[in-house]
matplotlib code that plots the C-alpha trace (Angstrom):
import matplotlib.pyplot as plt

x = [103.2, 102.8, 104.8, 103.8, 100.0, 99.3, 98.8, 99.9, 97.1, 98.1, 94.9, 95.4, 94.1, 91.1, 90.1, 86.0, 85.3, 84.2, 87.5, 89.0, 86.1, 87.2, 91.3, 90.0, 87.8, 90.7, 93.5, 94.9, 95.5, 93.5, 95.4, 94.8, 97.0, 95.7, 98.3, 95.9, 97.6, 98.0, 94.0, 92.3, 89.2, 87.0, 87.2, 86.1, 82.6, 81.2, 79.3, 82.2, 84.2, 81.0, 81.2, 85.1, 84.2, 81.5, 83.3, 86.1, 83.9, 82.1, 85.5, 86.7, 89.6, 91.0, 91.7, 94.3, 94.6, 98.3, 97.5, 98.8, 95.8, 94.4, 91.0, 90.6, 91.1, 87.4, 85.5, 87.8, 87.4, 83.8, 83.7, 86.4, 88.6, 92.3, 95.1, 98.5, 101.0, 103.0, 103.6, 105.9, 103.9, 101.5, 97.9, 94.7, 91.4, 91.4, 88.9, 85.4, 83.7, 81.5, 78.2, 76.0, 77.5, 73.7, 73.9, 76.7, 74.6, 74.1, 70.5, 69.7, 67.2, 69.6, 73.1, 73.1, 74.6, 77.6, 76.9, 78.3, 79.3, 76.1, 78.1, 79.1, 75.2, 74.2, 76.8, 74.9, 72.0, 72.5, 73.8, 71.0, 69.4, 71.2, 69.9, 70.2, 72.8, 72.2, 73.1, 73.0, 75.9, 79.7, 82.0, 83.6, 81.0, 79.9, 83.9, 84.4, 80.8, 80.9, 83.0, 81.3, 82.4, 85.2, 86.2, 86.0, 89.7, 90.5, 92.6, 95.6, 96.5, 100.4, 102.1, 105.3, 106.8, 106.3, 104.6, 101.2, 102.4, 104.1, 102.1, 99.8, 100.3, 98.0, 96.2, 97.2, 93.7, 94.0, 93.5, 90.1, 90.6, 90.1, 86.4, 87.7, 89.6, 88.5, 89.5, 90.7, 88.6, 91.6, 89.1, 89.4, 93.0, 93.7, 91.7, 93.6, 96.8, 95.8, 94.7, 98.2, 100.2, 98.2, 98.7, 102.5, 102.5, 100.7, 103.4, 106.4, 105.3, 104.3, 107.9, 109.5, 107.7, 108.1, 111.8, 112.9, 110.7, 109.4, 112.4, 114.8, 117.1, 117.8, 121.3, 122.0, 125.1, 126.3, 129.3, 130.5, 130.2, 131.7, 129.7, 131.5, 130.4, 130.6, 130.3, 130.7, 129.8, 129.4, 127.9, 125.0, 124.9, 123.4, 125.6, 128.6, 128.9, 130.7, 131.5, 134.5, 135.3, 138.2, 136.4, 133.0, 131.3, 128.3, 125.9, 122.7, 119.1, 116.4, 112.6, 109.8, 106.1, 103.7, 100.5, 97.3, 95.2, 92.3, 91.0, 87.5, 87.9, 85.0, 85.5, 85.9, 86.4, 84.3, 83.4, 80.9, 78.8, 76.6, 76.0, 78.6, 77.9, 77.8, 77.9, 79.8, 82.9, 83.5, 87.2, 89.0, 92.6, 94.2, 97.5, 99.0, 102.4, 101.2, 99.7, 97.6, 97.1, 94.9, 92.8, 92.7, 89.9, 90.3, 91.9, 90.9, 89.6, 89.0, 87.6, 88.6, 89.9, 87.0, 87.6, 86.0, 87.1, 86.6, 85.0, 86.3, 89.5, 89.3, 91.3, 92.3, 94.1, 95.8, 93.9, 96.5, 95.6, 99.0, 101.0, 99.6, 97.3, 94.1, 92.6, 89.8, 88.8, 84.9, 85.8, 88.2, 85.8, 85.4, 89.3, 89.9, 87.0, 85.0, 82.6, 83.2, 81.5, 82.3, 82.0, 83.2, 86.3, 83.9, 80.4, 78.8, 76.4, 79.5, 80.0, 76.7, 78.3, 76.2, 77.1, 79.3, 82.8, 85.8, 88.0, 91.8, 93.1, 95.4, 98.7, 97.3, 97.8, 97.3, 93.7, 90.9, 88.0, 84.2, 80.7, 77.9, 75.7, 75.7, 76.9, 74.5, 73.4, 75.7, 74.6, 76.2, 75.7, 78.5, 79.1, 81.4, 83.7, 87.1, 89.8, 93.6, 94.0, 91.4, 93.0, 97.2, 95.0, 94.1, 97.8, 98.6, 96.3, 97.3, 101.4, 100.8, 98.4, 100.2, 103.8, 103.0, 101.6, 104.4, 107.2, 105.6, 105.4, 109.0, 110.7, 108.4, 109.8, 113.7, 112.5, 111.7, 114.8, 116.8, 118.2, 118.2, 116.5, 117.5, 114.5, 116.0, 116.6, 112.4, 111.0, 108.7, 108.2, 106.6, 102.6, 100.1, 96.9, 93.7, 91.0, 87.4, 85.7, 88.4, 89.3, 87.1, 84.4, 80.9, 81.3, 80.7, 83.6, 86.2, 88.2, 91.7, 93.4, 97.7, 99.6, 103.3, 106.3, 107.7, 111.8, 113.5, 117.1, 117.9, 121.7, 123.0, 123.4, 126.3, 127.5, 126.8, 128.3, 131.5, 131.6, 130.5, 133.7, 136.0, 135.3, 135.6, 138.7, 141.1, 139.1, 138.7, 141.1, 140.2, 141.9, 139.7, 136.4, 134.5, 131.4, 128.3, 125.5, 126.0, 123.6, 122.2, 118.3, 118.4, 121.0, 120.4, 120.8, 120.8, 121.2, 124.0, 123.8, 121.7, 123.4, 120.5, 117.7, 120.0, 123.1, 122.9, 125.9, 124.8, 125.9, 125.4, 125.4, 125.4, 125.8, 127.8, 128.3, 131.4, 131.9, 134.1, 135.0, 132.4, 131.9, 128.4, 127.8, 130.7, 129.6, 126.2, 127.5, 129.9, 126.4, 124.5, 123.3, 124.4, 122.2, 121.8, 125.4, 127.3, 126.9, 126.8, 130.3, 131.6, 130.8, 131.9, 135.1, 135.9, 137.3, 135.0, 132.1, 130.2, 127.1, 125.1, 121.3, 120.0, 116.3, 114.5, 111.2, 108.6, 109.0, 109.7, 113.0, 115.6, 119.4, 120.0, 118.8, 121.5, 120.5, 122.3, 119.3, 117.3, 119.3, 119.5, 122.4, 121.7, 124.1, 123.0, 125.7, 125.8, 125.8, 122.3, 121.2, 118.8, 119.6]
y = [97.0, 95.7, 92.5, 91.0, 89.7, 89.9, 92.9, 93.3, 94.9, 95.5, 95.4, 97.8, 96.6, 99.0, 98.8, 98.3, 95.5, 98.2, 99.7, 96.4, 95.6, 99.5, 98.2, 95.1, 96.8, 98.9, 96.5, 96.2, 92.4, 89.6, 88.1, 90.4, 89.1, 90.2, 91.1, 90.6, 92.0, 90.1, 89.5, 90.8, 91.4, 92.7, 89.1, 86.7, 87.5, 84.7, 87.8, 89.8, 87.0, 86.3, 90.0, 89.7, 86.5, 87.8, 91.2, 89.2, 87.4, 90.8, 92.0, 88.7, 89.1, 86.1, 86.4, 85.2, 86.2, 86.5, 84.8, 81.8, 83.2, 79.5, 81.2, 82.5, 79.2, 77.9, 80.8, 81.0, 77.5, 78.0, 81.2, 79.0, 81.8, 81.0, 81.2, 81.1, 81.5, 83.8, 85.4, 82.7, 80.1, 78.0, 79.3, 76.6, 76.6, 75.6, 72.6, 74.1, 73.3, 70.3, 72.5, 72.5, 75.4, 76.5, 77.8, 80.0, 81.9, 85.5, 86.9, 89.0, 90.7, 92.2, 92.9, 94.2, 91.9, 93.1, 93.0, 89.8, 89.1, 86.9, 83.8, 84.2, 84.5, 81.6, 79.7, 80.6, 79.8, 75.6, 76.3, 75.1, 78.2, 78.5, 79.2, 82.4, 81.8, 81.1, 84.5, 82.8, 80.1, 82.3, 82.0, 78.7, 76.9, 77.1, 76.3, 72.8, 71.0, 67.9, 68.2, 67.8, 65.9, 66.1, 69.3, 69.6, 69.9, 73.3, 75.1, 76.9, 80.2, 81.0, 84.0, 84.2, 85.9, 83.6, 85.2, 84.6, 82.7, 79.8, 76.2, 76.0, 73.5, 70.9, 71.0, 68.9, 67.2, 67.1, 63.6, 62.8, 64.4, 62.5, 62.6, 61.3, 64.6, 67.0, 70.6, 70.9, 72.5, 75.3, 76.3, 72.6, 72.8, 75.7, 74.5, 71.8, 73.6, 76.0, 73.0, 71.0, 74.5, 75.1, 71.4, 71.3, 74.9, 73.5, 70.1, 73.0, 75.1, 72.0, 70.1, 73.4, 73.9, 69.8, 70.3, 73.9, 75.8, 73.0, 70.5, 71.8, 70.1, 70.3, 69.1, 68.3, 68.7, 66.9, 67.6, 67.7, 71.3, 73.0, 76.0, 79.1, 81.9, 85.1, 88.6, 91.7, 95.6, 97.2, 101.2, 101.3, 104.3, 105.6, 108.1, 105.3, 104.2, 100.9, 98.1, 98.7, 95.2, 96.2, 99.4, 97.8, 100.6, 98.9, 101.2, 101.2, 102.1, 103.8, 103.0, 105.2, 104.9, 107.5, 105.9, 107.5, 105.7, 106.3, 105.0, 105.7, 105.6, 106.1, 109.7, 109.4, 113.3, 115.1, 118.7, 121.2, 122.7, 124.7, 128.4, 130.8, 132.5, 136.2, 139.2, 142.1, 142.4, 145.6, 146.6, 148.9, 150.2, 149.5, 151.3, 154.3, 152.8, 153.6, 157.0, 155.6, 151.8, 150.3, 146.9, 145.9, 143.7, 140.1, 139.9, 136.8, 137.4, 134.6, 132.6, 129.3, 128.2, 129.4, 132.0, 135.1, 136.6, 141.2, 142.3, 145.9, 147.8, 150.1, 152.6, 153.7, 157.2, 156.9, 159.7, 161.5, 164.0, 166.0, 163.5, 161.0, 158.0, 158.1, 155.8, 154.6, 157.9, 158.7, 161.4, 159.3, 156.2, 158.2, 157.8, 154.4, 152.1, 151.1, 148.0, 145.4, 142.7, 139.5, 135.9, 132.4, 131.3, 128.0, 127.3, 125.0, 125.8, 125.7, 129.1, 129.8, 132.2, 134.2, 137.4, 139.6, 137.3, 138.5, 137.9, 137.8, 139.7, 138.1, 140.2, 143.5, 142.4, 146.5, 145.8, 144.0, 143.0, 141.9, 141.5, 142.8, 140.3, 136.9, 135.5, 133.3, 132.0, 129.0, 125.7, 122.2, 120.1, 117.5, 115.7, 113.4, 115.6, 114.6, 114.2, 114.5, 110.8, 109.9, 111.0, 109.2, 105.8, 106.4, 107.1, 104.0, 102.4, 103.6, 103.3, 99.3, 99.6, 101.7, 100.0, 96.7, 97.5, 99.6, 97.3, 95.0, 97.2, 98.3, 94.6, 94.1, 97.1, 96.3, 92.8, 93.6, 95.5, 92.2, 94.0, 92.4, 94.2, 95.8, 95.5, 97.1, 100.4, 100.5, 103.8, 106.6, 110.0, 111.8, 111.3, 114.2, 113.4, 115.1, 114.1, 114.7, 116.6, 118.8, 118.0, 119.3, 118.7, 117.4, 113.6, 110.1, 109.1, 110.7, 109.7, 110.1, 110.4, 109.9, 110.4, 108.9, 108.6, 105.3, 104.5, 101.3, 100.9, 97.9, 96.3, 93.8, 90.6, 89.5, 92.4, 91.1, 87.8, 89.4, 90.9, 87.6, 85.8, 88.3, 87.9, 83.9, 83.6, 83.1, 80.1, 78.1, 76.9, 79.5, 77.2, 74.6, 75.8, 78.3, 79.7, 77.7, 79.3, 83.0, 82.5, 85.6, 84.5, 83.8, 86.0, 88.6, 92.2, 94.8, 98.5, 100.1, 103.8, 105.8, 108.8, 109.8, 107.9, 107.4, 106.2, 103.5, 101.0, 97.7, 94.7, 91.2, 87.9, 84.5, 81.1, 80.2, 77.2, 76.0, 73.2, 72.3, 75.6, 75.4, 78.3, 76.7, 79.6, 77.5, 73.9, 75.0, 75.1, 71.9, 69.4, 71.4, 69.2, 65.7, 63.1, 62.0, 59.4, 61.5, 64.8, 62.2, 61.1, 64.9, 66.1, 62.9, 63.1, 66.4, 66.1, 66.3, 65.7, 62.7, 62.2, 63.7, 63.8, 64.8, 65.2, 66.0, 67.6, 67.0, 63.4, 62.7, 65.0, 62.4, 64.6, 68.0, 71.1, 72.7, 75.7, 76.8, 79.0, 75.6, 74.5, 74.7, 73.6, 72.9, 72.0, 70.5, 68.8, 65.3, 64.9, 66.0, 64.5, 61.3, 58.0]
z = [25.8, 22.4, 20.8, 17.4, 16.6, 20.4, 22.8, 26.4, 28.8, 33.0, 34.8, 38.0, 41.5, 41.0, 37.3, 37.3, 34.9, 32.4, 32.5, 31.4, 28.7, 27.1, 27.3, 25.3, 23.3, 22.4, 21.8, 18.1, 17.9, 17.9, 20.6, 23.8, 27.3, 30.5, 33.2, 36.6, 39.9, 42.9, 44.3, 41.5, 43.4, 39.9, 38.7, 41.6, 40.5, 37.9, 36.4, 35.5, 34.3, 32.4, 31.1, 30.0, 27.9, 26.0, 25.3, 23.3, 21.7, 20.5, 19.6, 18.4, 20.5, 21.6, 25.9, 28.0, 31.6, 33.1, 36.7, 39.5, 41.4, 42.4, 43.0, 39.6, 37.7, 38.2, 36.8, 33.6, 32.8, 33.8, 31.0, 28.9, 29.2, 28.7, 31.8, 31.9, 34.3, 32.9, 29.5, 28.4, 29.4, 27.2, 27.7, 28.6, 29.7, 33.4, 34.5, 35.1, 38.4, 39.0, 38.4, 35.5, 32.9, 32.6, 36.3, 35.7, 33.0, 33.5, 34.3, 30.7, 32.6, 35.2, 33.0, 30.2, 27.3, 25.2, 21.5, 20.0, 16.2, 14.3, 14.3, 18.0, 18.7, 16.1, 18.4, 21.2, 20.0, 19.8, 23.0, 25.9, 27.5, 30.8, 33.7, 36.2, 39.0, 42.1, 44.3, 47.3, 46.5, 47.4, 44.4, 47.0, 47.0, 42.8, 42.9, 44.9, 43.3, 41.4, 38.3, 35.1, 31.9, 30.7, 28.8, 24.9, 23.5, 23.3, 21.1, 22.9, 21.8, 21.7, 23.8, 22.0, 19.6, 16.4, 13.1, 12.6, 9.0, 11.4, 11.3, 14.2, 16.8, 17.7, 20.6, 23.3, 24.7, 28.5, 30.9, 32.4, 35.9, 39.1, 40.2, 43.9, 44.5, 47.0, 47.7, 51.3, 54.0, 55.4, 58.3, 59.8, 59.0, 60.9, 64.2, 64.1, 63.7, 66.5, 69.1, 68.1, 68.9, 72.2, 72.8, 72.3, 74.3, 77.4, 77.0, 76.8, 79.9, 81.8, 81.1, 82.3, 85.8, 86.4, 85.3, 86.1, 88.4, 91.1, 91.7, 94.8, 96.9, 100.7, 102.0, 105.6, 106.6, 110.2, 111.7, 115.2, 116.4, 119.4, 121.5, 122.2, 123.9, 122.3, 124.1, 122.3, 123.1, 119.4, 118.6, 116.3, 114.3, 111.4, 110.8, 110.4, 106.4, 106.7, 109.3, 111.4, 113.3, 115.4, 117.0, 116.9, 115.0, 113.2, 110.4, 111.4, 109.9, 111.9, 110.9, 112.1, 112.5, 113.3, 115.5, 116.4, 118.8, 121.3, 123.9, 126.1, 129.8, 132.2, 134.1, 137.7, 138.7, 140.9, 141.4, 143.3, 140.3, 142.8, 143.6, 145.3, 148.6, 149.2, 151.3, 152.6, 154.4, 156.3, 156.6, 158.7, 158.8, 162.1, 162.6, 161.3, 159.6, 155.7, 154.9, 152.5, 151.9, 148.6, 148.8, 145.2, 143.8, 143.7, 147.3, 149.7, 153.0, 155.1, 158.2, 159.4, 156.3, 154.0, 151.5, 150.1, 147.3, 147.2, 144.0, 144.1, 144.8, 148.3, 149.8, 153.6, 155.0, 158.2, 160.8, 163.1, 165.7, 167.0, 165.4, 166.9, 165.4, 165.9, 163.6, 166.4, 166.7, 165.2, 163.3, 161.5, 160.5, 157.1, 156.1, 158.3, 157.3, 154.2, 153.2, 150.0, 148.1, 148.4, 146.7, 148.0, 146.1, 145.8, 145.5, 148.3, 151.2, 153.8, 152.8, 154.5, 157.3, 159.9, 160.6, 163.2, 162.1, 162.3, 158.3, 158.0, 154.9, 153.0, 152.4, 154.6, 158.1, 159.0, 158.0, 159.6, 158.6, 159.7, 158.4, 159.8, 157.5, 156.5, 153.7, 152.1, 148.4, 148.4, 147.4, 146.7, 143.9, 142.7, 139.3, 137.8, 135.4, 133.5, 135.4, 135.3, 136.5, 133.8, 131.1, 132.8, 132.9, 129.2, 128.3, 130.0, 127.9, 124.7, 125.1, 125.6, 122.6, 120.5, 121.5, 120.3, 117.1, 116.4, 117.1, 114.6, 112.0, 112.3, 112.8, 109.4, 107.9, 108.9, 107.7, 104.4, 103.7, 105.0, 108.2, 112.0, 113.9, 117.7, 119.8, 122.6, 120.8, 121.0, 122.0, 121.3, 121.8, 124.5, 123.2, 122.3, 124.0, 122.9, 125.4, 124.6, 126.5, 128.4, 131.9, 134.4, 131.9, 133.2, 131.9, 132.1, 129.9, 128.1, 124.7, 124.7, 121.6, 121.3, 118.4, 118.9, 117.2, 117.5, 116.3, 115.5, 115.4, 112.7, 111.4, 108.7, 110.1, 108.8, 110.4, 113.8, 112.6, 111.9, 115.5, 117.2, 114.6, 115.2, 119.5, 119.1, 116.8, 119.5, 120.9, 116.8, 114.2, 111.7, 108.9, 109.5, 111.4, 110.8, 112.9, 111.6, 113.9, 115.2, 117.5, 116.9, 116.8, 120.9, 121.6, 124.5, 123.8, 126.4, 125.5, 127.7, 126.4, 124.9, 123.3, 121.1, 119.0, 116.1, 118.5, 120.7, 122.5, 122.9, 124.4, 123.0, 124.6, 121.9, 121.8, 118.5, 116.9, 115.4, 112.5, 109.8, 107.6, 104.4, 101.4, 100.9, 97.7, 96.4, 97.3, 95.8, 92.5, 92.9, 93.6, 90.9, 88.4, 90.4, 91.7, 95.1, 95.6, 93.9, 95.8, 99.1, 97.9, 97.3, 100.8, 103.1, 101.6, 103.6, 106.7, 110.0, 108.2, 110.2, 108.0, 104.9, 104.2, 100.3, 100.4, 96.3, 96.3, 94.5, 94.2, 90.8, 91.1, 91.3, 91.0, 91.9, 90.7, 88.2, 89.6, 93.0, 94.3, 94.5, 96.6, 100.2, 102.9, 106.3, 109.0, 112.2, 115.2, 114.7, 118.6, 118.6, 115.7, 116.5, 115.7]

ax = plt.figure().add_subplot(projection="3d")
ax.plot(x, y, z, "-o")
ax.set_aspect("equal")
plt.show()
């Protein structure tokens, strides 16, 4: 945009300094504003601000750069280029940094210099020769040196709209500037802003744990109490929903736990690993009753209690002469006698037998048998082998084992879920042993694995409470005492039936303890926020209370916590309270 004897020129956050020198270069008026962006990077190097001045000079253009850009006010005033805040504002050279002007001069031999007007270079001439800047130095550092002399009076150039005709203004020669002032170091500044915040953060979190989180309060409550015995029979189920006082019907929650244990026990078994005796067994059918009678294989024929076992099926014809048996007669030894093979049922050199005895046959008692040869072959030889008894002792073992780890785990379980847990409703399943090796394995030991399924019968507590309060009412003032200690924690529990794992009636046995009738949620709140004589005060003045004890912790807490979860209310009979 274009106003009267002065041109308008926006410089865009990525115009190359050459770009700039062209929109200079092509201005009409002698009077050319530039309109910098916010961070005009191009122009925080001394050489390009270097660049700008000498191309208005060339041009005889007279600058001004549109800027509150703090940063860029050194190098102009180092150039001599005029700044102003805006376009209405009054343009001046800003003060040039303490450094000698001659170190701000640009290296000929590495730019290249923009044509200047002969009296612009006479000017320069009876200027001193300046020296090439120091690379090294950041634009900072040339900026916060030792300022120089004070600056020669410059002319200001005017921004508004007035006609070139109009009187020129004197210049306005600015005050010496204070040598003493120092530009602030920000990095300092902002370590120390850092360490104050962590400071005050550390003082804030600190006042909240001494204040908030640490300070609780424990009030002891003493009172004559009164002991009643309570007895109640109640059902635990889990299939009941909610708590039914007057038919003692109590929900319940079963926990499970699978355990798999083993245990090595020595083998104590013994058995005959030697060879089996042998021979033959003649046989011979004695009466005529059957036609035809069979001897299968695998039949036991005996004597004096030691048994042989056939290894083949043979048969037997009855042999009649006339109708009459003749079974003893020599013509009928073919159909009425045969020999078999036979093995002891057991190996062992008892089975050693000579021959010409006489063998019972087991379910034929027509037939008779004999051997005309020994039986021999059988040897003894015993070894320890697994057992049946082996492998009960390591059951044994690994129910005690597995039981008491298990009934931890569960009460932990029921524990964690806020439930009182029924100890007597205990039990397991019937345990799948895996011994290795087998019984009747050859053995010195054997392993016995069990895997068991353990169950745990758990209830609410308050629950119970309500049983034991609902079975002591008759013997209390309801109005004015209320059941302080169910008892519950030494109570005696015996289970009476079991209908199944997940059903159980019980029977419960407590001492409770009675005292003056307290909503302590409610009292909580009342002493929240008091200190020590005042919540004393507030709880004497009920009736049967006989004493009251207010303990702060840590030691610096000196009134009650205002919140009611740190606080805790403890009763205890002032009969057994000491003195």
């Amino acid at each position: 945009m274009s106003e009267t004897g002065k041109d308008t020129v926006y410089v865009d956050v990525d115009d190359e300094i050459t770009a700039i020198i062209d929109k200079v270069a092509g201005s009409k008026h002698k009077i050319v504003a530039l309109v910098l962006p916010k961070r005009a990077a191009v122009l925080q190097s001394i050489v390009n601000m270097k660049l700008l001045k000498r191309s208005g000079d060339a041009h005889k253009k007279k600058l001004v750069l549109i800027t509150s850009e703090s940063s860029l006010l050194p190098l102009a005033g180092a150039v001599k280029l005029h700044v102003a805040k805006t376009l209405q504002s009054k343009p001046e050279i800003p003060e040039a940094p303490d450094v000698p002007s001659d170190e701000l001069a640009l290296d000929d031999h590495e730019e290249t210099e923009v044509p200047a007007p002969a009296s612009a270079a006479a000017k320069t001439a009876e200027e001193p020769k300046e020296k090439v800047i120091d690379k090294s130095k950041s634009v900072g550092e040339l900026a916060t040196g030792k300022k120089a002399a004070a600056l020669e009076a410059e002319e200001t150039i005017e921004l508004d709209n007035e006609s070139e005709d109009e009187e020129p203004k004197p210049a306005i020669k600015k005050g010496k500037t204070d040598k003493k002032l120092k530009i602030p170091n920000f990095n300092t500044f902002r370590t120390k802003l850092f360490v104050g915040l962590g400071v005050m953060l550390v003082l804030i979190i600190g006042w909240y744990i001494t204040n908030v989180v640490l300070p609780t309060a424990t009030i002891v409550i003493r009172s004559d109490e009164i002991d009643v015995t309570a007895n109640v029979t109640f059902t635990a189920n889990t299939a009941v929903k909610d708590l039914d006082v007057k038919k003692k019907l109590v929900p319940a929650t079963e926990k499970q736990v699978k355990k798999v244990d083993t245990e090595k026990v020595p083998a104590t078994g013994k058995k005959n690993v030697g060879e089996k005796a042998t021979g033959s067994v003649d046989l011979r059918l004695t009466n005529c009753a059957q036609d035809n009678v069979t001897v299968p294989s695998g039949t036991v024929v005996s004597n004096n209690g030691l048994n042989f076992v056939t290894q083949k099926d043979i048969s037997f014809s009855s042999f009649k002469v006339g109708g009459t048996c003749a079974n003893n007669n020599p013509f009928a030894v073919e159909f009425t006698t045969g020999s078999v093979k036979v093995v002891a049922q057991d190996p062992g050199d008892q089975y050693n037998l000579s021959g010409g005895r006489q063998y019972v046959v087991a379910g034929f008692s027509n037939i008779a048998g004999t051997d005309s040869t020994a039986m021999t072959g059988g040897t003894t030889k015993e070894v320890t082998v697994v057992s049946d008894q082996d492998v009960a002792a390591a059951k044994q073992k690994l129910a005690e084992k597995s039981k008491a780890a298990a009934l931890s785990e569960l009460e932990a379980d029921l524990e964690k879920d806020k439930l009182f847990s029924l100890a007597e409703t205990f039990a397991g399943d019937e345990p799948a042993l895996n011994p290795l090796p087998a019984v009747g394995s050859e053995a010195s030991e054997v392993s016995v694995t069990s895997t068991i399924t353990f169950r745990l019968l758990g209830v609410k507590r308050e629950h119970l409470k309500a049983l034991v309060t609902d079975n002591v009412k008759d013997e209390i003032d309801t109005e004015k005492q209320s059941v302080r200690n169910d008892g519950l924690g030494e109570a005696v529990f015996r289970v009476t039936e079991r209908k199944s794992p997940t059903e159980q009636v019980l029977s419960v046995q407590s001492s409770a303890s009675t005292g003056p009738a307290i909503d302590e949620e409610a009292l909580k709140q009342e002493v929240a926020g008091k200190k020590k004589g005042q919540v004393r005060d507030l709880i004497l003045a009920r009736p049967g209370i006989k004493d009251v004890e207010v303990r702060y912790s840590p030691f610096w807490v000196y009134k009650t916590p205002s919140k009611p979860t740190k606080i805790t209310i403890e009763f205890e009979n002032s009969n057994n309270a000491s003195d």
